[in-house]
C-alpha positions in Angstrom: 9.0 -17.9 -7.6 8.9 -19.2 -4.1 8.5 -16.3 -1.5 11.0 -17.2 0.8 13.5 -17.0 -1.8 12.6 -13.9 -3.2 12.4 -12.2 -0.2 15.7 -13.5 0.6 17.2 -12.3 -2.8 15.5 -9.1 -1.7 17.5 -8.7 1.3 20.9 -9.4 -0.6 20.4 -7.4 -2.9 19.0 -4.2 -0.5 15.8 -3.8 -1.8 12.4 -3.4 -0.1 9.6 -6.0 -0.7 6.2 -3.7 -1.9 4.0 -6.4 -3.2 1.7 -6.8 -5.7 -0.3 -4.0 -4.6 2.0 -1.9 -4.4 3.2 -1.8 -7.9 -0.8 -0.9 -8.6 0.2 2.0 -6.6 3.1 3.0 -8.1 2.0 2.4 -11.3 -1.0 4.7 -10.9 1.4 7.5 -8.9 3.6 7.7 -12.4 0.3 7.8 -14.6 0.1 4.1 -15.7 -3.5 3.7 -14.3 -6.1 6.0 -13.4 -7.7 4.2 -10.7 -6.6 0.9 -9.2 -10.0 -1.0 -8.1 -10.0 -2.6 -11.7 -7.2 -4.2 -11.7 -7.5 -5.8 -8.1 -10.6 -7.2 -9.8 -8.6 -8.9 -12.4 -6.3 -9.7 -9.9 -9.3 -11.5 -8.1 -10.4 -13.4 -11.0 -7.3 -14.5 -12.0 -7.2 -16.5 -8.5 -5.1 -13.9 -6.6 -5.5 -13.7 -2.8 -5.5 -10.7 -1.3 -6.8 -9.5 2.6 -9.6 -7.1 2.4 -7.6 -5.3 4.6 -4.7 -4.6 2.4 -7.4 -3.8 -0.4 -8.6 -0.9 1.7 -5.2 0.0 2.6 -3.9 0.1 -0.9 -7.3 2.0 -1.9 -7.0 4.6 1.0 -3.4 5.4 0.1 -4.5 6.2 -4.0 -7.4 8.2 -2.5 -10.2 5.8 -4.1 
């Protein structure tokens, strides 16, 4: 999906953008996954690009 129109759609619809890492987070705040660092590996490998800063970020806010 482009970006611009999903974040558009977003706004339409009233819903806050939270990213992929953010669903890592949620997902592991409702018991889905135990620890996130995994899973931005796959991410990583799969050819995702993501800043080391929002890494960290992510990380720091699930306490890893």
């Amino acid at each position: 999906m482009d970006k611009r129109k999903g974040r558009h759609k977003l706004a339409q619809w009233g819903l806050n953008k939270i990213g992929t890492l953010g669903i890592l987070l949620k997902a592991k705040q409702i018991g889905l996954l135990s620890i996130i660092p995994p899973e931005i590996e796959k991410l990583h490998q799969q050819g995702f690009s993501l800043s080391k800063r929002i890494i960290e970020s992510a990380l720091q806010q699930a306490n890893e």
